[in-house]
Each structure stands twice: as structure tokens, then as C-alpha cells.
C-alpha positions in Angstrom: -24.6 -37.6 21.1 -24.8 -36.2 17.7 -28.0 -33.7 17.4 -30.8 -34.6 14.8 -32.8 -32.1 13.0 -35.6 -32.4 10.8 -37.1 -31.2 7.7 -40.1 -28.6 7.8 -43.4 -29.3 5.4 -46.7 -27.5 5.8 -46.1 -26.1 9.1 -44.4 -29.3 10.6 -41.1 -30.7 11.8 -41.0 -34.2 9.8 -38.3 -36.5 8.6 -37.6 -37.9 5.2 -39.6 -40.4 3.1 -36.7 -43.2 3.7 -35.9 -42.3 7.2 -31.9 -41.6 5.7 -30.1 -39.5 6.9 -26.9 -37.4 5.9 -24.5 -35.4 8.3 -23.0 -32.0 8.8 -19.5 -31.5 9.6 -17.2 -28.7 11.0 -14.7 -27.8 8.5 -12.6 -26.8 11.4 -12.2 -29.6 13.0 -14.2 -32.4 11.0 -16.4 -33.5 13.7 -19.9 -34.4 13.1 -22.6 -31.5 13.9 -25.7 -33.2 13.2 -27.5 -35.6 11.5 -30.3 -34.4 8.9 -33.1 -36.1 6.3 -31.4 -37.3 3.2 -34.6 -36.0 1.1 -36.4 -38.1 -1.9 -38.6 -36.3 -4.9 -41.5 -37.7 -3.0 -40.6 -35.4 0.2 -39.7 -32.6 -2.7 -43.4 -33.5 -3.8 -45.3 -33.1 -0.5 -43.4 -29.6 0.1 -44.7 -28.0 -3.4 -48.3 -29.6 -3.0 -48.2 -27.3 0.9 -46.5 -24.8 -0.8 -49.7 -24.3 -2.9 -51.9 -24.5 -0.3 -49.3 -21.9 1.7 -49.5 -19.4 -1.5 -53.2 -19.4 -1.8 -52.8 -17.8 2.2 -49.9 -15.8 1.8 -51.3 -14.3 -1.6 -54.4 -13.1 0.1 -52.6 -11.3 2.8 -52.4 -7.4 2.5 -49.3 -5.9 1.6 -48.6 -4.3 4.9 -49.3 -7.7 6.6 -46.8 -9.3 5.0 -44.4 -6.5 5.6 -45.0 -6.6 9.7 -44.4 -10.2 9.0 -41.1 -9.7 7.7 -40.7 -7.2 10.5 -41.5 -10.0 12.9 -38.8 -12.0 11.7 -36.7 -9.8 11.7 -37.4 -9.3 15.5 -37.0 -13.2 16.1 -33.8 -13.4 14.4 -32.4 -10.1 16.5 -33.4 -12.2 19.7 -31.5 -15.1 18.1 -28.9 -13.8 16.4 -26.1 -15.0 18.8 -27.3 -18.7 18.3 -27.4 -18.1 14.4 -23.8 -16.6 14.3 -22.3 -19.5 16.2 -24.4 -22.0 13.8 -22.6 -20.0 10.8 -19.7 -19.9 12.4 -19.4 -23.7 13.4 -20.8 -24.8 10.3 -19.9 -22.7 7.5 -16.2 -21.7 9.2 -16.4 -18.3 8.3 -14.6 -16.2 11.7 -17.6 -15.8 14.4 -16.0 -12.0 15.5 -15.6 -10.9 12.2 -17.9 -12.4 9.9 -20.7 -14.5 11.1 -22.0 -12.0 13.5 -22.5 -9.6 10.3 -23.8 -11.6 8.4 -26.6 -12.4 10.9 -26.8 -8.3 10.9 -26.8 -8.4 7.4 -30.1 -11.0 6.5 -32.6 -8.8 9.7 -32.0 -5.8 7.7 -32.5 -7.9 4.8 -36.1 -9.0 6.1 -36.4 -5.1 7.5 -35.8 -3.5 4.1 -38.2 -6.0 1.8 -40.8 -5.0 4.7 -40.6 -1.4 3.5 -39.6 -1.5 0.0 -42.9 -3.5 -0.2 -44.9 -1.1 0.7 -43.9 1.8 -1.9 -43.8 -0.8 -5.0 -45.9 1.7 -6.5 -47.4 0.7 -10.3 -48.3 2.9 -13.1 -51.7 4.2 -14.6 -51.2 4.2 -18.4 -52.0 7.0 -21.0 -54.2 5.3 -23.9 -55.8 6.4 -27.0 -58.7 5.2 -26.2 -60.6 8.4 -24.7 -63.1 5.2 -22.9 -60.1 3.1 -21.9 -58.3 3.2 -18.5 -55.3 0.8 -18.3 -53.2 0.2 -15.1 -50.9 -1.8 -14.0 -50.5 -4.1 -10.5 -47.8 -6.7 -9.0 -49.0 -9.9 -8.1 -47.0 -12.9 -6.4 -45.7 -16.1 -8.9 -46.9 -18.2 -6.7 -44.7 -20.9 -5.3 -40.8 -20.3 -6.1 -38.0 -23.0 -5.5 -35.6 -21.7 -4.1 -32.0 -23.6 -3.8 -28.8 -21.8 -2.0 -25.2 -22.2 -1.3 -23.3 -22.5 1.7 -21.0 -19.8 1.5 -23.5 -17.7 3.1 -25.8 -20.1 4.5 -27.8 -17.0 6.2 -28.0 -14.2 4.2 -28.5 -15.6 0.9 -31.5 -17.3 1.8 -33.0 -14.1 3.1 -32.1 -13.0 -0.3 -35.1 -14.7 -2.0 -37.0 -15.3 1.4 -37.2 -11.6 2.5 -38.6 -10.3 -0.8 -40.2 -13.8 -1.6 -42.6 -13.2 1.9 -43.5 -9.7 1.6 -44.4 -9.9 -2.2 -47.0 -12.8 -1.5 -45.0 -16.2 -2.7 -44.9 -19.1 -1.1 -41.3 -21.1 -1.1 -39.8 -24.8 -1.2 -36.6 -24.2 0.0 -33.3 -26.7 -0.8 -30.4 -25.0 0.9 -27.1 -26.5 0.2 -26.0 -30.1 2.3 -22.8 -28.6 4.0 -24.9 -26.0 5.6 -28.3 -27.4 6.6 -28.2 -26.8 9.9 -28.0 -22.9 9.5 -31.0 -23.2 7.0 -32.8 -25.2 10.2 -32.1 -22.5 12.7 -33.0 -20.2 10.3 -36.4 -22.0 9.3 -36.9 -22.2 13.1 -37.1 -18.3 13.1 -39.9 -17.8 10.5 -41.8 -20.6 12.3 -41.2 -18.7 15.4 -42.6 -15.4 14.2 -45.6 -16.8 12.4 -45.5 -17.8 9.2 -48.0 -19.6 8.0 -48.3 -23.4 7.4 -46.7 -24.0 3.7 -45.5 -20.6 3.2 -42.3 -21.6 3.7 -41.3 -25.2 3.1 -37.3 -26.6 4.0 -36.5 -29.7 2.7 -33.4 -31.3 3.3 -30.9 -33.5 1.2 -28.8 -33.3 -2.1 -28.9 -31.3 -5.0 -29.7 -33.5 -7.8 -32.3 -35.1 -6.2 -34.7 -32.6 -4.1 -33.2 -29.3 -5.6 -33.7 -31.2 -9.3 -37.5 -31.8 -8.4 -38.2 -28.8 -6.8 -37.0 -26.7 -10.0 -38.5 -29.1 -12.4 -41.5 -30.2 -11.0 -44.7 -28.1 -12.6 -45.9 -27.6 -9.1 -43.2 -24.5 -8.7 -44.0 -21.4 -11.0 -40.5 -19.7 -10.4 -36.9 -20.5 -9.7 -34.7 -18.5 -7.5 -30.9 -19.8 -7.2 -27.4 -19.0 -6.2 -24.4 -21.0 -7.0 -22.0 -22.5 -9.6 -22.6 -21.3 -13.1 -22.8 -25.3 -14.5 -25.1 -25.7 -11.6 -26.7 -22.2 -12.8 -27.0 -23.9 -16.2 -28.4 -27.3 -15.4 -31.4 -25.2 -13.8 -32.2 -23.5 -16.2 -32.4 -26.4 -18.6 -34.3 -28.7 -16.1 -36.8 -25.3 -15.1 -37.3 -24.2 -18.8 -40.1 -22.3 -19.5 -40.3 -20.8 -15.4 -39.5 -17.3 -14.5 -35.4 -17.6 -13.3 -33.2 -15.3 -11.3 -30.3 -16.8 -10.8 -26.7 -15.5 -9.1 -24.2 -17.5 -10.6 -20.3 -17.6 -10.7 -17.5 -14.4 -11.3 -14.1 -13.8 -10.8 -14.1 -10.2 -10.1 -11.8 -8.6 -12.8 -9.8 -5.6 -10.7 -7.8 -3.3 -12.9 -5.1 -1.5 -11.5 -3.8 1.1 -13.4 -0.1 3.3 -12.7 -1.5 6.2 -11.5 -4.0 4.3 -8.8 -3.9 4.7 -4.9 -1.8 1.8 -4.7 -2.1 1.2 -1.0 -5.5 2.0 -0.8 -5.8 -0.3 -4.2 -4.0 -3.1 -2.6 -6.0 -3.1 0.9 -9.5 -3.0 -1.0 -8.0 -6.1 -3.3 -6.8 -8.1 -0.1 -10.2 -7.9 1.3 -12.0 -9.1 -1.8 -9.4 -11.7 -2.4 -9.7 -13.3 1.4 -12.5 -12.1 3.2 -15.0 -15.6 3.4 -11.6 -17.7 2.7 -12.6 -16.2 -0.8 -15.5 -17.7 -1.0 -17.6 -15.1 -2.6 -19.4 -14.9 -6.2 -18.1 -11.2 -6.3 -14.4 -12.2 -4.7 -11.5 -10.5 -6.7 -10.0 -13.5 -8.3 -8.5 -11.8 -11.5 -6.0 -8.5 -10.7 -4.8 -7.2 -13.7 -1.9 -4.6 -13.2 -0.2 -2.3 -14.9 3.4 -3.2 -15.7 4.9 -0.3 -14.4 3.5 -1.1 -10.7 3.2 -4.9 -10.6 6.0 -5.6 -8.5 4.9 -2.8 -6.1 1.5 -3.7 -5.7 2.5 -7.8 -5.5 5.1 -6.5 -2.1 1.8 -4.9 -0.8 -0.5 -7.9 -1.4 1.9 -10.3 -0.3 2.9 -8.2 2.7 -1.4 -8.1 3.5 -1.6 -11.7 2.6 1.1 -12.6 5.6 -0.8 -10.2 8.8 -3.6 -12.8 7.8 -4.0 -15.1 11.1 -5.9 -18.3 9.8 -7.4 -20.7 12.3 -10.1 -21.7 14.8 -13.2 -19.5 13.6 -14.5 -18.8 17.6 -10.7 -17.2 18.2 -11.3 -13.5 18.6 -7.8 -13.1 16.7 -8.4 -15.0 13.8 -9.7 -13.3 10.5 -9.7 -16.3 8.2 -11.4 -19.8 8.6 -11.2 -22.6 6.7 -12.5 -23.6 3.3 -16.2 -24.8 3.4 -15.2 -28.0 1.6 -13.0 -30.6 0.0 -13.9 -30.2 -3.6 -13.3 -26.1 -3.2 -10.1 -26.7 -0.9 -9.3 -29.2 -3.8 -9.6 -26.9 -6.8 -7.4 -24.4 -5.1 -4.5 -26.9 -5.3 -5.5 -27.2 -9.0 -5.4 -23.7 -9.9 -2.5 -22.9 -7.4 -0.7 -26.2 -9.5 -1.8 -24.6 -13.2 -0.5 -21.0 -12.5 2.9 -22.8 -11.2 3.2 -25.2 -14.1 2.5 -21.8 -16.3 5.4 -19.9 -15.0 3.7 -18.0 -11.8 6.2 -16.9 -9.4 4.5 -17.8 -5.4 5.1 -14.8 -3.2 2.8 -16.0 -0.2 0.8 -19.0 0.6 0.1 -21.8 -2.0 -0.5 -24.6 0.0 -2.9 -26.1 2.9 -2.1 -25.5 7.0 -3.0 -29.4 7.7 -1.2 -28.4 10.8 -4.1 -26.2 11.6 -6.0 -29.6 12.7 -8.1 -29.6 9.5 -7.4 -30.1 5.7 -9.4 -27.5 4.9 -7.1 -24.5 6.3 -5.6 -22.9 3.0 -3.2 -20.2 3.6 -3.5 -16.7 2.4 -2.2 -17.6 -1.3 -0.5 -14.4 -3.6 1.4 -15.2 -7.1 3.1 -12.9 -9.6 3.2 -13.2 -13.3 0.1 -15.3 -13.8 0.0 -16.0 -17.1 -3.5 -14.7 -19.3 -5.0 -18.4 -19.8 -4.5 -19.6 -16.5 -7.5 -21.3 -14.9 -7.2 -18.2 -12.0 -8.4 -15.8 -15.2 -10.7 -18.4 -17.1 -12.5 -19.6 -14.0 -14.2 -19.0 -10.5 -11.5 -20.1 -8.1 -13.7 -19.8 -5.2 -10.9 -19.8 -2.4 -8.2 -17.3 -0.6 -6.0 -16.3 -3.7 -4.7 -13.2 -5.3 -3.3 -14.1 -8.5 -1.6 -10.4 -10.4 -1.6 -10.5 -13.8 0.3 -7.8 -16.0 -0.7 -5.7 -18.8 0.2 -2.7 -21.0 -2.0 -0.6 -21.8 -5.9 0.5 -21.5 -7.1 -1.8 -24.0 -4.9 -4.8 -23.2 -7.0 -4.3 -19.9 -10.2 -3.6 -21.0 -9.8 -7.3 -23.5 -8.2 -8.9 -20.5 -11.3 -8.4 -17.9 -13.8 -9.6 -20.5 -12.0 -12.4 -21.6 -13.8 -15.8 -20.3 -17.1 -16.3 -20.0 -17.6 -14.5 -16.6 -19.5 -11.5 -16.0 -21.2 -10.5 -12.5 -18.6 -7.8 -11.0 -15.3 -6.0 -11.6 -13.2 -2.9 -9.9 -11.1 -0.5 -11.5 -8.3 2.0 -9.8 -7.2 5.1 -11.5 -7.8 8.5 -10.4 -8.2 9.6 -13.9 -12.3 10.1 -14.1 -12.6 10.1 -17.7 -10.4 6.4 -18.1 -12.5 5.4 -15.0 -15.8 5.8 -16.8 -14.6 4.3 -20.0 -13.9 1.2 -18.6 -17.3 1.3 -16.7 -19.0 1.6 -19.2 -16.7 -1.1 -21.4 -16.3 -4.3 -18.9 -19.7 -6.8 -19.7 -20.1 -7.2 -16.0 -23.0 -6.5 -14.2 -21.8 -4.0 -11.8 -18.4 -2.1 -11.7 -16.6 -0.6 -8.6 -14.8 2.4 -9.2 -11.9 3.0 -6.6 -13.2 0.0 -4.6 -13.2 -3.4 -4.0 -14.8 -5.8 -5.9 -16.8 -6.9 -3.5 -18.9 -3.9 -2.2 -22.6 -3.9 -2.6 -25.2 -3.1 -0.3 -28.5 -4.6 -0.2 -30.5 -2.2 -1.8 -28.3 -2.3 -4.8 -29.2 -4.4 -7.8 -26.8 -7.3 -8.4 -26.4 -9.7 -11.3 -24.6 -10.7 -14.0 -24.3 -9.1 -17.9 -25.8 -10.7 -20.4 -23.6 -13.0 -22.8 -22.0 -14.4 -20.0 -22.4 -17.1 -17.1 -23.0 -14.8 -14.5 -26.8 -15.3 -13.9 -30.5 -14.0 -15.2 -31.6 -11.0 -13.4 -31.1 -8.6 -10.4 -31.4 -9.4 -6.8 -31.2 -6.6 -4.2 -33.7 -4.3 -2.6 -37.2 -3.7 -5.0 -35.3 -5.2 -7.7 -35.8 -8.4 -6.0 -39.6 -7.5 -5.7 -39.8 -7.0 -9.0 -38.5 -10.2 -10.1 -40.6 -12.3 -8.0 -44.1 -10.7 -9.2 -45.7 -10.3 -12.6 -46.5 -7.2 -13.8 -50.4 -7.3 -14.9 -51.9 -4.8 -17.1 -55.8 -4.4 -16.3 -57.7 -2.6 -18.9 -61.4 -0.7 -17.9 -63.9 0.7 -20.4 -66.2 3.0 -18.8 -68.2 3.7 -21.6 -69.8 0.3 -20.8 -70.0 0.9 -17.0 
């Protein structure tokens, strides 16, 4: 019998408005998981009017109450975190061994660190000229944020806005993404566990355009917190106008690899950001530019990587790749696999889907030479297991080929010369650049975010910078002269 779960609204399990429901497959094998509330504006409704009953609680709560909150969470989802990883695991398809389980690591500390960082978001007291005048400043919460979050890591990037959302005093309506609801249930069942209060945190259930549409558009929400597509990133924006946004939108890692790089070290760093997740990371390397001189050498070492991958069932301790999350993602891999083929791209591994595997959504390990420039691999967010190499001549060839398209969150750049390292840091519009490593590293303290002038998102999460962009800063003024 397939399970059903519910949504959660002011401190209660409920179902939706219309009794519908919709369900939750594995991508592994395509069977049913559970059934869950299709959601309607109305239920999206009746979780921001608890949420603002939630944030007039959570508001008033001292700062180091919320942070043994977060603590307490933490604590829950440590006792839990088994059942969590197989969720993920089961769900999302990402390798239970080598990827689920740290991710479940990953979203405690997250919880852990916003329950410290908290409490040392010290303000400032301001010089005037005023000799009667003192002026400070203090952090207060928004108030109620929507928050709406993909499936690609159905567990930590929730925590993301959660974590920090909790400990600086907001209250939350909470969309996560249809393919992966059931992680954002077991997850919801830990904060209920440790204590939140009723309408702190409020999960609704059901499809984007409908509950995650109201919930950033409807005036009852003061903020927007989202991660995801950059069109999706864009129609968020437009529908929130006017509400404070951070949003974590799309990239395609730009990776320069220049002659006199670590080639093998180069080439391990770029297999991991091209396949851990299946590829299915905003800061994946998805664009590897390469010097002439070294392209064929570093394609051998890619494709060589791409082949000791073992794709298959996620809960085999052998397997280090899953499958795709979805059709339309498994889908736009053919595409872009198709485009860079039609373009001239030579196939050195992969290309194609492992049906065989038992589910359509297996992709292999996928490695092409001579991708041409204005290929959808270097225009857009592929968003699956590929490592498309792309040559070029010189520094500034480079430099114009990693900016080109509208994409900006993260790039990586190999060369052991420090002074060429730093000019490129310091030239690539991407929010953050890796020097020497993959594209992919960050940590959670680190802020992460796209530049501006591209499609890479509005602000920073990670560690205070998080707190920071889910409280205003208010100045307070005093004259003592009138005492």
C-alpha cells in the first residue's frame, strides 16, 4: 500500500483544500513512494495567515532561544539521520553511501552553525555630528519569508533558508519542489519534533505555479527565499516585486584549464564537479575550457574518469552515480548531448541513457571533445552528468569565453602561475572563483551567489551572510539632551 503524507499548517498535519492528491516516484526504479496533497492558493492562504501568527512568536523569542532551537533540531535530525538519508536516497536517487548520508551531515551543521553565527551578529554604534545624538543600529526578522526549493538537494537546501530563517526570528511557508516532497515531510517532521512552534514553519505541498506562485506573490509574505532555474528565478521575481529576494539561481561552472596546470589533479577536481549529484548541481562544471596545447590530454583523463564511474541502484555500496532526478532534466541531456553532435563534438564516453539499468533516467557518465563555443553546453545550465571540453588559445580567448552567456554564480581556474591566477579571479563576472579547485567547492560558511548582470541569482547565502539577508538593518536614533 502506497504511504500518504500530509501537509503541515499552524502546527498540524492536514490535507489539501480539494482532497487531490499527487505522487512521488523513485527515479530508480519508477515505483510509487507516496501519495501527497496537490495544494490550492487557498491552502497557500491558510499557511501565510499561521505564518503571521508563527512570526509574531518566533520574533519575540531571545536570540539565544532561537539558537538552542536550532540546536535542538539539529539533535533530532542526528537521531534521524539514517531515515533522512534513505528518504534522499530513494527519492532524490542521489548514491545513499556516498552522497545522501552527507548531505544529511551537511543540513545539522547547517542548523548548528546558524545557532552560533546568531549569536555574534553583532551591530554597530554610529559616530554622528550631533554632540546630543546617539545612533545605533539592530537586526530585526522580515517576518514571514516564502520559501520555495529544488529537489536536487531536497535536504540541505531547505536548511539553507530554514537554519538562518529560525534563528534570526522569521517565520516560513515552505513549497519544496513535487519530485521530492517526501524528504521535505521527514524533514518538517524533525522541526515539529524538536519544538517549533505552531506556524513557525508552515509545508505546503503541490506544484509550483500554483502554491509556490501564491506564496511569493501573496502580500501576506514579506520576503522571498528561492533556489532553482534562472526562468523560474525570473518569474519570482516579477510575481514578488517590491519583497526583499535572495535567490540561487542557475550556472554552468566555467573551468579554465590552462598548459601549465596540474593536469591530473585538474582533471580529477573537473570529474567530480562534472558527475557528482548525476550533475545536478547549480555550481557543476558544465563549461571546461582548455588550452589547445593539452586538450587532447586532459579529454584521455576525463574520459578515462568518466569510464571507473559505476552507475546504478543508489542503496549499492559500489555505485557512485544514481540516476537523473527527472524526465525533463534526463530529456535536455539528450538535447544538448544531440546539439554538440550536430555541431561537430567528437563523443569520447557516454552520450546516451542505460535504459538497461531498469529506469530511463540512468544517463551515463557523458565526455565530448571539440565542443564548439555556441553550443547549448556553453550557453546554458545542462544540469546532468557531462563534461563537454572546449578549446582555446590564449588568456583572453579564455577570459571572453567564461563570461560569455548570461551565467554567472561560479567558475575554476588551473594554472600554477599566481599572477595569471588572480587576473582571471578578479576578471570572470561570477560570484565566486576556485583557484586550483573544483568548481564545486564551498563550504557553508562561505557566501555564495551569483554576479550581478547575469542570471545567477540576487544575494548571498551561506553562514551570517544568510542572517544578514533575512533581517533589516534598523538605525535607531536617541537624543539625550531631551532625556
Amino acid at each position: 500500500m502506497v504511504k500518504r503524507y500530509r501537509m503541515y499548517i499552524d502546527g498540524q498535519w492536514v490535507d489539501g483544500e480539494t482532497g487531490e492528491t499527487f505522487q512521488s516516484f523513485n527515479p530508480a526504479t519508477g515505483q510509487t513512494i507516496a501519495e501527497l496533497p496537490r495544494g490550492t492558493r487557498n491552502d497557500a492562504a491558510r499557511a501565510i495567515a499561521a505564518a503571521r501568527k508563527g512570526s509574531r512568536i518566533i520574533s519575540r523569542m531571545s536570540v539565544w532561544d532561537r539558537s538552542r532551537l536550532c540546536l535542538k533540531i539539529a539533535d533530532v535530525m542526528e537521531k534521524r539521520a539514517d531515515e533522512l538519508a534513505r528518504t534522499l536516497a530513494e527519492e532524490q536517487g542521489k548514491p545513499y553511501h556516498t552522497e545522501a548520508k552527507a548531505e544529511v551531515q551537511t543540513a545539522i551543521a547547517g542548523f548548528r552553525e546558524a545557532a552560533e553565527l546568531v549569536k555574534w551578529l553583532e551591530t554597530s554604534f554610529i559616530p554622528v555630528e550631533d554632540p546630543n545624538k546617539r545612533v545605533f543600529t539592530i537586526r530585526q526578522p522580515r517576518g514571514v519569508y516564502a520559501v520555495v526549493t529544488p529537489w536536487n538537494f531536497p535536504i540541505n537546501i531547505p536548511v539553507e533558508y530554514l537554519a538562518p530563517g529560525i534563528a534570526s526570528g522569521n517565520a516560513i511557508v515552505w513549497v519544496p519542489a513535487p519530485t521530492t516532497s517526501v524528504c521535505a515531510v521527514k524533514l518538517m517532521e524533525c522541526l515539529e519534533e524538536a519544538g517549533v512552534p505552531a506556524g513557525v514553519v508552515n509545508l505546503v505541498t503541490g506544484e509550483g505555479p500554483v502554491v509556490g506562485d501564491e506564496i511569493v506573490s501573496n502580500p501576506g509574505t514579506d520576503a522571498v527565499g528561492f533556489t532553482g532555474s534562472s526562468a523560474t528565478g525570473r518569474r519570482i521575481a516579477e510575481r514578488a516585486a517590491g519583497k526583499p529576494l535572495l535567490l540561487e539561481l542557475g550556472g554552468n561552472g566555467p573551468t579554465i584549464i590552462f598548459e601549465d596546470a596540474d593536469l591530473e589533479a585538474a582533471a580529477e577536481a573537473v570529474a567530480v564537479g562534472c558527475f557528482f549529484n548525476a550533475g545536478q548541481t547549480c555550481s557543476a562544471t558544465e563549461k571546461i575550457l582548455v588550452h589547445e596545447s593539452v586538450a587532447d590530454a586532459v579529454a584521455e583523463l576525463l574520459a578515462a574518469k568518466a569510464k571507473q564511474i559505476k552507475v546504478g541502484d543508489p542503496f549499492d555500496p559500489q555505485v557512485t552515480m544514481g540516476p537523473l532526478n527527472n524526465e525533463p532534466t534526463a530529456a535536455k541531456m539528450d538535447r544538448h548531448v544531440q546539439d554538440a553532435i550536430d555541431r561537430g563534438a567528437k563523443l569520447l564516453a557516454g552520450g546516451s541513457r542505460l535504459a538497461e539499468l531498469g529506469s530511463p533516467l540512468f544517463y551515463a557518465p557523458t565526455v565530448m571533445a571539440g565542443v564548439p563555443s555556441d553550443s547549448a553546453f556553453s550557453m546554458e545550465e545542462s544540469f546532468g552528468p557531462v563534461a563537454p571540453l572546449i578549446s582555446f588559445r590564449t588568456e583572453e580567448e579564455a577570459l571572453q569565453l567564461a563570461d560569455q552567456g548570461d551565467l554567472g554564480l561560479v567558475s575554476s581556474v588551473w594554472t600554477k602561475q599566481m599572477g595569471r591566477a588572480f587576473r582571471c579571479a578578479e576578471a570572470i563576472k561570477t560570484g565566486i572563483v576556485n583557484i586550483n579547485e573544483a568548481s564545486t567547492y564551498w563550504e557553508l560558511h562561505i557566501p555564495f551567489g551569483g554576479a550581478s548582470g547575469k542570471r545567477s541569482g540576487i544575494g548571498r547565502l551561506g553562514g551570517k551572510y544568510t542572517l544578514m539577508e533575512m533581517t533589516d538593518l534598523k538605525t535607531i536614533s536617541f537624543d539625550i539632551s531631551r532625556a
